[in-house]
Structures are given as C-alpha cells and as structure tokens.
C-alpha positions in Angstrom: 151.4 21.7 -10.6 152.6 18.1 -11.4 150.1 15.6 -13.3 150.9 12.0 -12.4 149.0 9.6 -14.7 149.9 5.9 -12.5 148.6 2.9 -14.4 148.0 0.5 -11.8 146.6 0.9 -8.1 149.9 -0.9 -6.7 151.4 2.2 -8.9 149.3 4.8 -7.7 149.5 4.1 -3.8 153.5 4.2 -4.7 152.7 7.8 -6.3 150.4 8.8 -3.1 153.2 7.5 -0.6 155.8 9.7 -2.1 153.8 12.9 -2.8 151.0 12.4 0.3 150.3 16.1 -1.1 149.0 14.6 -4.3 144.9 15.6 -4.9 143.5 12.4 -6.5 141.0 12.8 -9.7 138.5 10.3 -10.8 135.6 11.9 -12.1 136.8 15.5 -11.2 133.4 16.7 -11.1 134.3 17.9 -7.3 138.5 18.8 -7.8 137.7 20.8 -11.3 135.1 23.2 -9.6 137.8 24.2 -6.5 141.0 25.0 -9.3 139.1 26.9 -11.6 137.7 29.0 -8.6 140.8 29.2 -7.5 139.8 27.4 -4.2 142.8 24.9 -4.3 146.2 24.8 -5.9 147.7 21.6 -4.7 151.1 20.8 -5.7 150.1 17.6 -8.2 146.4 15.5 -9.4 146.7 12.1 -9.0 144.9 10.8 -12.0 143.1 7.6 -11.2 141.3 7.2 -14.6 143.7 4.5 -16.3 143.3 2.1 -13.0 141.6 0.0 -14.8 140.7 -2.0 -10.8 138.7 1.0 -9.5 136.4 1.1 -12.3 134.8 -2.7 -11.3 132.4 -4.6 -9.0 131.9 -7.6 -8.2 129.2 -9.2 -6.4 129.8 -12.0 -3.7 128.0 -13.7 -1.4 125.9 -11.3 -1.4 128.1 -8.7 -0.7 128.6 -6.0 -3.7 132.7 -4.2 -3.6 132.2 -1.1 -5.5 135.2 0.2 -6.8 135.9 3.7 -6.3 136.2 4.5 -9.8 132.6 3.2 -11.0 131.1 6.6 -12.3 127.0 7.4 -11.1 125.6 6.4 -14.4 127.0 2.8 -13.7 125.4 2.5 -10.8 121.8 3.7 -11.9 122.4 0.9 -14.8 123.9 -1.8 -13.8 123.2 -2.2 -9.4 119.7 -0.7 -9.7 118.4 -3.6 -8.1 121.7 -4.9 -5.5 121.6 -1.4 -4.2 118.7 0.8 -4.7 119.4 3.5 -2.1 122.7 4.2 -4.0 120.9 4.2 -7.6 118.3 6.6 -6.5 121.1 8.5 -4.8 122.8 8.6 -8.0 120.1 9.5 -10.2 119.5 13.2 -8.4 123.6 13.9 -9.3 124.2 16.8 -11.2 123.5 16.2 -15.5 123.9 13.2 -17.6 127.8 14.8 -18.0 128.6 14.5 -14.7 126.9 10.9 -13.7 128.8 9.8 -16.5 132.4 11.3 -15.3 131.6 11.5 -10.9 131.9 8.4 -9.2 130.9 7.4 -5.7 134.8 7.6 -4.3 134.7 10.9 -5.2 132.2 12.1 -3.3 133.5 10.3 -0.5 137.1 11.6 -0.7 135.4 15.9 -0.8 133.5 14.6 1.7 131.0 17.5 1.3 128.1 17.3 3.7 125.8 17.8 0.7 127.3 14.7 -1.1 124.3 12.7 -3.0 125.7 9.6 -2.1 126.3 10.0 1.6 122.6 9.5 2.6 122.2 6.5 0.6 125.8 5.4 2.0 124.7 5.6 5.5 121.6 4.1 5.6 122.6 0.7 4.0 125.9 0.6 6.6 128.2 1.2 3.6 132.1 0.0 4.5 135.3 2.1 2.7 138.0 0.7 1.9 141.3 2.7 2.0 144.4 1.3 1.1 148.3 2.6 1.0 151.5 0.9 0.9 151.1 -0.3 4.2 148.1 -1.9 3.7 144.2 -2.0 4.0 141.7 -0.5 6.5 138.0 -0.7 6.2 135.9 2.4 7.2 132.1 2.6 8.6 130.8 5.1 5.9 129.1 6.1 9.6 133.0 6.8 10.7 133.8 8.0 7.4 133.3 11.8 7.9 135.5 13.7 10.3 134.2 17.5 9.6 132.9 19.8 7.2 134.6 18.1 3.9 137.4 16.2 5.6 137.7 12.4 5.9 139.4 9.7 7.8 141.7 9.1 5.2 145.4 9.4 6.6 148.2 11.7 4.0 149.6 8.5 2.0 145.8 6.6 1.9 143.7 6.2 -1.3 139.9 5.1 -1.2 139.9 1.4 -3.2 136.4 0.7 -3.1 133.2 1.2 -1.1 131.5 -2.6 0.5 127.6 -2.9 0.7 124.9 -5.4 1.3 122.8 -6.3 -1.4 119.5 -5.1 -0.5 117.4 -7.4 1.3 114.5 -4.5 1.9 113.5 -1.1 0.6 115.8 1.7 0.2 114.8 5.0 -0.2 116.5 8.8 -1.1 115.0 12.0 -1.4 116.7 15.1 -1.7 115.0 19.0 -1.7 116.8 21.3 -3.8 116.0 24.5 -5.2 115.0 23.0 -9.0 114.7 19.6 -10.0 118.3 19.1 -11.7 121.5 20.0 -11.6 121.3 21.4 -8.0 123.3 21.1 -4.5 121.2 19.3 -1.8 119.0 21.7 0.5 118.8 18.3 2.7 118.7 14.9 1.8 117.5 12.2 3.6 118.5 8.0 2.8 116.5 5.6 4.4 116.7 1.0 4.3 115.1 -1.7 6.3 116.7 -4.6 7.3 114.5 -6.7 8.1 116.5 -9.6 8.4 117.6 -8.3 11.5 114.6 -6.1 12.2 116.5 -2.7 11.9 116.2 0.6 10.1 119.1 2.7 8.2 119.0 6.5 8.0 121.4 8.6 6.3 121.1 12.5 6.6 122.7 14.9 4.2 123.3 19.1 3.5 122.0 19.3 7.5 125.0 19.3 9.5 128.7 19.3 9.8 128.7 15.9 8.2 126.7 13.3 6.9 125.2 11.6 9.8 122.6 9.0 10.9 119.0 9.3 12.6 120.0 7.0 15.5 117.1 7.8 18.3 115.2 7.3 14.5 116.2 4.3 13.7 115.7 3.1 17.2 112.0 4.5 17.7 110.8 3.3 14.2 112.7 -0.9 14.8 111.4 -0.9 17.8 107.9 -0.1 16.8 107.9 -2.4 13.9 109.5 -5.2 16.5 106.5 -4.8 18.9 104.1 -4.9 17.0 105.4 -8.0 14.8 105.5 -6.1 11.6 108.3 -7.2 10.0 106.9 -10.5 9.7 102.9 -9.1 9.3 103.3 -6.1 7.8 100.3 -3.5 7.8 99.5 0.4 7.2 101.9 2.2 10.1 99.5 4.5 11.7 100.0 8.2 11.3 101.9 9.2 14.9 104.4 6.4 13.8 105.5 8.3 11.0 105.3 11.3 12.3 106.9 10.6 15.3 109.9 9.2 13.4 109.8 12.7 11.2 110.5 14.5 14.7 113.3 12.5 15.4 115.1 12.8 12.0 114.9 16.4 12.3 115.7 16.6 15.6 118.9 14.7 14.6 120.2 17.4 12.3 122.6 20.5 13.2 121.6 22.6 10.2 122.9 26.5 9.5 121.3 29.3 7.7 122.7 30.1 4.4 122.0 31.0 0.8 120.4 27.5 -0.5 117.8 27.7 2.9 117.6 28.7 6.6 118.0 26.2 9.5 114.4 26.3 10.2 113.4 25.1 6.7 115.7 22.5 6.6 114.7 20.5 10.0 110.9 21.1 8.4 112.0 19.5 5.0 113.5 16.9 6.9 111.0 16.0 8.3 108.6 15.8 5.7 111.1 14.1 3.9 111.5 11.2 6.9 107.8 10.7 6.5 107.5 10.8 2.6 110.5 8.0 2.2 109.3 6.0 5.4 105.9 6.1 3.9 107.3 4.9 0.2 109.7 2.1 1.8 106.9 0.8 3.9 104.4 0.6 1.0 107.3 -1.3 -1.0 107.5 -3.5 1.8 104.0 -4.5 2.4 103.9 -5.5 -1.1 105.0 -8.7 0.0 107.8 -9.2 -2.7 110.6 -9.0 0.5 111.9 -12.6 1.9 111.3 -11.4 5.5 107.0 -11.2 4.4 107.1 -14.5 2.7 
C-alpha cells in the first residue's frame, strides 16, 4: 500500500487524477477503523494533512466555506455561533482525540448513515464542494448521499470544502446512543429555522439508508408557523403541533433492526427527539434575540 503525502490541493487532485483508487485521510478517525479490521486494503492513502487550504474558513457575506480539513474541535470553538447546528453536531463526536483529529469532510466522504454531522448538515442546506482536475462542482448536502456509505463523489473528485449559511435562527441536534460518549448514533435528528424565508430544516441520521430530510415535516411545521403569523409573533406552539411534526419525522425514516436498537425504537426515539429539539429551537426563538422577532 502506497502513502502519498501531496503538499498542495492543486497537488493532491493531480495525485487523485492519476491513482482515482487512492483512499484520502484527514482525520482518519473513519479510514483507520476499516484497515485495522481488515475491512479495506486500498492500494494507496491520500494524506491530506499538510494542505495547509483545507484546514481554513472564511466567512463572507454571510456565507461561512468550511474547509474539509477543519477538524470537530474547531468547529465547537471557533463557529459556535455562525453555525450552531454543526457545533452541537460536533460536540456529541467520539472523545476529545478524535474531535481534535476527525473533520467534517471526513464524515462526508464514509458517508455513514450514522455520521454526527449529517443531521446538522441537512437541516441548515449545507453545499459540498468537490473539486478534480477538471474542475469544481457544488453538491446539496441533501444530494450528497447515494447509499449506505457511498457519495456522489466521481473516482478522480476530492471534497474541498463544505458552504453554509450563517445562522439566522435556531439550530438544533440531538442524538440517542447507548451512553453518553464515545458512541455511534442510535438516531439523530438536526433541526434550523429560517425564518427569513419562513422555512424549517430537518436532517435525520442512523435511520435509514442515508442521511435524509423530514420533507412532509418541514412542510407541516412552516406552514403552521406561516398561518398562524408566528414567525413574526412568536408564541407557545400548542401541543398537537409538535406532536404532529414528531409523527412526521418518524414517519420519514426507513430504519432496520440491528445490534445498537430495533426499527420500532428508533422511529419512537425519533420522534421524541423531533419534539424535544422543536420544542428547544422554538423556546430559543421566542426569546426574541432573532432579527425575524425584532
């Protein structure tokens, strides 16, 4: 197994245009696990730690580019308040080691429906950007994911760097698990109004084939919010609002039974989870602090 160290990103997509077979490595925290258990044995790792680009962001009119290489705990530190979906997200990831090492590219490129940051990802309309020697594409995060731990990416494409909105509303994630840390995702829910244009975000995670989004959610719970003129007066969303909402989140997942929890308990947890988060976003919102409730 080859180890090609490139030291620019014009370098590397060079490297990944030649050997297409070449498994990029950021953080590793995904790539490690699958050689040591013998689940992989690709014929080089693309090491994309000395490109120096993929480990910045920048923030412009007030749109933040994440670079692919910007590892969890940078996230949680420095864009706790441009993106606070993603920051919570990044919180629930493995130890303090691996927030440190993993990065948000990574979890994009395994693609793993159980991903921390594909929740958070979906909900705030996250774009990718993929680049290769023959140019750049942008990616809806909601286009993103093409089946269990496979990705849009084409042979010779590298991710660059992920595109958000800064927040202009409350994000929300919330994960069940089977402790508190260092723990893969029963389900995961993300969750972001926008109230600018009166419209909800959902992300769902570790509850089907892929990450995926609540659409009939997101319509139900905009719509209500709309009618009644909430965004602009906000007040305490009665009780079948958020339950109804719940109902459709769960109903949105495909889950499977397997050893971290059975089908049934993972549409329940989601659920609960829509409720929990919609109830915490809402309460944030209320608060008045939001431009839209000014």
């Amino acid at each position: 197994m080859d180890f090609l160290q490139p030291t620019s990103w014009s370098e590397a997509l060079r490297i990944k245009s030649e050997r297409p077979g070449a498994v990029p490595v950021a953080g590793g925290t995904d790539v490690m696990v699958e050689l040591n258990f013998d689940h992989r044995r690709p014929e080089a790792l693309l090491d994309l730690n000395r490109v120096a680009e993929l480990a910045e962001w920048s923030e412009e009119d007030g749109r933040v580019r994440l670079g692919a290489g910007v590892p969890y705990a940078r996230v949680i530190t420095e864009l706790g308040d441009e993106l606070p979906g993603l920051a919570m997200a990044s919180r629930t990831v493995g130890s303090p080691q691996i927030r440190n090492r993993g990065t948000v590219g990574g979890n994009l490129g395994a693609a793993s429906p159980a991903g921390d940051s594909h929740p958070a990802l979906l909900a705030a309309d996250a774009v990718v950007e993929v680049a290769s020697v023959r140019g750049t594409r942008m990616i809806p995060a909601a286009e993103f994911y093409t089946g269990v731990k496979r990705n849009a990416l084409e042979p010779d494409e590298l991710i660059a760097a992920i595109h958000l909105d800064v927040a202009r509303g409350p994000q929300q994630f919330a994960k069940v698990g089977t402790r508190n840390a260092m723990v893969i995702a029963v389900c995961a829910f993300g969750l972001a109004l926008h109230p600018e244009q009166q419209r909800v975000g959902t992300g769902i995670g570790s509850a089907a084939p892929t990450p995926r989004r609540a659409s009939a959610a997101e319509e139900f719970l905009s719509g209500e919010l709309t009618a009644a003129g909430l965004w602009s007066a906000p007040r305490p969303l009665t009780d079948s609002v958020r339950r109804r909402f719940g109902e459709l989140v769960a109903q949105a997942a495909s889950p499977i039974d397997d050893v971290r929890g059975s089908a049934a308990y993972r549409r329940h947890a989601l659920a609960v989870l829509a409720r929990r988060t919609l109830g915490w976003v809402w309460q944030d919102y209320c608060g008045g602090s939001w431009p839209a409730c000014a």
